[in-house]
C-alpha positions in Angstrom: 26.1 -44.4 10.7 30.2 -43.3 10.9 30.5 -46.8 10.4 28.5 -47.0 7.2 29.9 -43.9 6.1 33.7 -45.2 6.9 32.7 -48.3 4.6 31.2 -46.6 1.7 33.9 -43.7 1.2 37.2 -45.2 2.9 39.8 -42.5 2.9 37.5 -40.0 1.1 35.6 -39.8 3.9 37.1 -35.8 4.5 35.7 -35.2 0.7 32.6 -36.8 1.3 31.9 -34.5 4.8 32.8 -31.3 3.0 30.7 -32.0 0.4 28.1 -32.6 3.0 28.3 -29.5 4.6 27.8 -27.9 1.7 24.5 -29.6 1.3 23.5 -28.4 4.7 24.2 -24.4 3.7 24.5 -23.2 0.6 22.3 -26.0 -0.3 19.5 -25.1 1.7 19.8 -21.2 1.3 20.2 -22.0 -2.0 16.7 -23.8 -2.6 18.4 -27.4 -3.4 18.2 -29.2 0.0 14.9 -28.8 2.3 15.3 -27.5 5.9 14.0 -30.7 6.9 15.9 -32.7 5.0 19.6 -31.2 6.8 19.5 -33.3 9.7 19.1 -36.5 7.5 21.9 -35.3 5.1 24.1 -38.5 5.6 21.4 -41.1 6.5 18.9 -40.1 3.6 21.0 -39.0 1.1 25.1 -39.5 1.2 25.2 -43.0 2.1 21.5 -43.7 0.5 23.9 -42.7 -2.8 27.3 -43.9 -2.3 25.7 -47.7 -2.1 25.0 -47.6 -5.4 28.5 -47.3 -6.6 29.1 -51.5 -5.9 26.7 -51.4 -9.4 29.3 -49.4 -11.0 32.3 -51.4 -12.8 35.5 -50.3 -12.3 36.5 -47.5 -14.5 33.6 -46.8 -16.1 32.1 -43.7 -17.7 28.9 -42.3 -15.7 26.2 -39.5 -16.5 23.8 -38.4 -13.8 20.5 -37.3 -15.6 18.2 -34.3 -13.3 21.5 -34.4 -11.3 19.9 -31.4 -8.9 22.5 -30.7 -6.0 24.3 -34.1 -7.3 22.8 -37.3 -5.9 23.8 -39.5 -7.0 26.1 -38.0 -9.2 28.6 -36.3 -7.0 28.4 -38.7 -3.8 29.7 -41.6 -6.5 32.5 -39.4 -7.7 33.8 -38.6 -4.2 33.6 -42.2 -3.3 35.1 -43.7 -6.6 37.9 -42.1 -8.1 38.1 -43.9 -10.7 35.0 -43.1 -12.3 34.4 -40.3 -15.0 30.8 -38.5 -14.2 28.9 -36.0 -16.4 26.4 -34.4 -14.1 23.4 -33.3 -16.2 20.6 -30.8 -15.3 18.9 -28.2 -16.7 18.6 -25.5 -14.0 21.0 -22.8 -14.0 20.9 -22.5 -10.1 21.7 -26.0 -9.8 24.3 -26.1 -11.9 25.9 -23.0 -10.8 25.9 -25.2 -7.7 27.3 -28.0 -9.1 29.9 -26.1 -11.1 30.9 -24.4 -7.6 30.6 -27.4 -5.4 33.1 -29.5 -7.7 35.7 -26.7 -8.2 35.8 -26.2 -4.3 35.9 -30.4 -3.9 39.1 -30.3 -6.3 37.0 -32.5 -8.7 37.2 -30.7 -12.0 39.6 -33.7 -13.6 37.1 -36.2 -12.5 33.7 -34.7 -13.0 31.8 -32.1 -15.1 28.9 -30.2 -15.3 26.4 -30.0 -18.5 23.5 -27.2 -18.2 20.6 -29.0 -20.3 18.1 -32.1 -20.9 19.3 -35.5 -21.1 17.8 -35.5 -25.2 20.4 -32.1 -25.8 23.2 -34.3 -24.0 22.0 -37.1 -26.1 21.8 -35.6 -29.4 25.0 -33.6 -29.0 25.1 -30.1 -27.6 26.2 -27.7 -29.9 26.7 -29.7 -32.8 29.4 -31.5 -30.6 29.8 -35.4 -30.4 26.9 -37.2 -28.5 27.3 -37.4 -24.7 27.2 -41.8 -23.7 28.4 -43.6 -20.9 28.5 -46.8 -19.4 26.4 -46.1 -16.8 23.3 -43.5 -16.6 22.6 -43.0 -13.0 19.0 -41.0 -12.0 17.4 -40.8 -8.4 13.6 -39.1 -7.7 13.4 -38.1 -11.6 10.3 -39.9 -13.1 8.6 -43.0 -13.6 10.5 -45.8 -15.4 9.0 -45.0 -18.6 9.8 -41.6 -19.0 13.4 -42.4 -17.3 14.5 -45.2 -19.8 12.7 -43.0 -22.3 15.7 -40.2 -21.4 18.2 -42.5 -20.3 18.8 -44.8 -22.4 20.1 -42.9 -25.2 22.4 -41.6 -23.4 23.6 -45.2 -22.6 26.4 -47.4 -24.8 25.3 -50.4 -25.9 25.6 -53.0 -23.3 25.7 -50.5 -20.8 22.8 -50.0 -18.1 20.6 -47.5 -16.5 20.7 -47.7 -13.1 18.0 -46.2 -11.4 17.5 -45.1 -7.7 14.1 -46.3 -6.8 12.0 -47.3 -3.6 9.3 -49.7 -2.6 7.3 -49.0 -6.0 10.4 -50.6 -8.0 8.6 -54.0 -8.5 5.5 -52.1 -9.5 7.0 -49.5 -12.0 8.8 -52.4 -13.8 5.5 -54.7 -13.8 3.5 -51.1 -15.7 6.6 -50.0 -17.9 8.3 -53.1 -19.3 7.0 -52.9 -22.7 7.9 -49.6 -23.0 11.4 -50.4 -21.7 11.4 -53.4 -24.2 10.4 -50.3 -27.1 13.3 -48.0 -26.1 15.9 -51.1 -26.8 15.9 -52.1 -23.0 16.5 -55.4 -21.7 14.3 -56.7 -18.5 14.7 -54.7 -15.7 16.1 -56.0 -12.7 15.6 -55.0 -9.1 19.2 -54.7 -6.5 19.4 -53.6 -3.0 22.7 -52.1 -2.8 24.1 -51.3 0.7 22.9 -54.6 2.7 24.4 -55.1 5.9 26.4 -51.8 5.6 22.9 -49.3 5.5 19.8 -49.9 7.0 17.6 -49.9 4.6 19.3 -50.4 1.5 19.2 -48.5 -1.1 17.0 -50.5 -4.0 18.2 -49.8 -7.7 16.3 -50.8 -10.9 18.9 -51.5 -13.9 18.3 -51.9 -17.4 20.7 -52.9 -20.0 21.0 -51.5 -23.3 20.5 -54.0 -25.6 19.8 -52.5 -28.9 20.1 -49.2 -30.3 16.1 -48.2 -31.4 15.3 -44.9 -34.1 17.4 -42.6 -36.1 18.8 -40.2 -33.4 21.0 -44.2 -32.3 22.0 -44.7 -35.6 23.7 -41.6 -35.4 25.7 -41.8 -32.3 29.3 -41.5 -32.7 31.9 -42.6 -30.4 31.2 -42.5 -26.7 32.7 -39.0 -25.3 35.1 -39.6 -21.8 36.5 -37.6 -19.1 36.6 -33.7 -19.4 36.3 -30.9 -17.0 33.2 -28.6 -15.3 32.2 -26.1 -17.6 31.8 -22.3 -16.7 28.9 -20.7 -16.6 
């Protein structure tokens, strides 16, 4: 597992084990993290995440929708610099985490923190410019429909949802590819990211924007970059 965890975050290795401890406290007292789930911390979750990042282009704009205590969203900022992430999630208690946990991390130029649903994000909060990225990640948020239903408006064109999933992927894609197909989706395609560095690897559904479907597209300005946490 140091290993793994030397290969997925290289010299951010320090960054990614800080972040990890505060998983494993403030986290758990905090209602984010399960008891159980502590002693799995890098296993199960940190490296489960930071596979997903050889997905990610370089450079590229990223929003993590039901972002929680920030997997994947913070785990693929830590290990990519050179990404731009908008963590998304409507619980003030998780985002008063995030907002503390990327302040501490010395993130705030890299990655912010939005308090809402992905459709607010999508349809411009406060009369602001619509939030859209290359990449939408999501782990443990909903089946594929719902998830391409919110995702993919937040999405540019061209640009991909890239869903954490597990051994239901095949099946989800098999129920909900019509409905993908509806939302302006392309076919879904299964990945297993991590192989021969993670045991298992982690498997990803992605889905490519391919057309822009109903009013609320049409009226998506240009895609918003960068920017930093927001207060509470």
């Amino acid at each position: 597992m140091a290993e793994a965890a030397r290969s997925l975050f290289g010299d951010r290795l320090d960054l990614a084990a800080a972040y990890a401890e505060l998983l494993v406290t403030d986290g758990v007292l905090r209602g984010l993290i399960g008891p159980r789930e502590a002693p799995r911390i890098w296993d199960r979750h940190l490296l489960n995440c930071a596979a997903v990042a050889e997905r990610i282009p370089d450079g590229a704009t990223v929003i993590d929708v039901g972002s929680g205590a920030g997997l994947p969203g913070m785990v693929l900022a830590i290990a990519r610099p050179d990404l731009r992430v908008t963590l998304v999630e409507p619980l003030a208690r998780r985002t008063a985490f995030l907002i503390e946990a990327v302040e501490g991390l010395g993130l705030t130029r890299m990655v912010r923190v939005f308090r809402g649903r992905a459709d607010e994000a999508a349809a411009g909060p406060g009369g602001g410019d619509p939030f859209s990225a290359d990449v939408v990640t999501a782990r443990a948020v909903a089946p594929l429909d719902r998830l391409a239903s919110w995702c993919l408006p937040l999405t540019v064109r061209g640009g991909r949802l890239v869903a954490l999933k597990g051994s239901s992927a095949a099946d989800e894609i098999a129920e909900h590819a019509a409905t993908v197909e509806r939302l302006g989706g392309g076919e879904p395609t299964v990945h297993r990211c991590g192989v021969d560095v993670i045991d298992p690897p982690t498997t990803v559904v992605e889905i490519v924007r391919e057309r822009v479907v109903g009013p609320a597209g049409k009226a998506r300005r240009a895609k918003r970059r960068g920017g930093r946490s927001r207060g509470r």
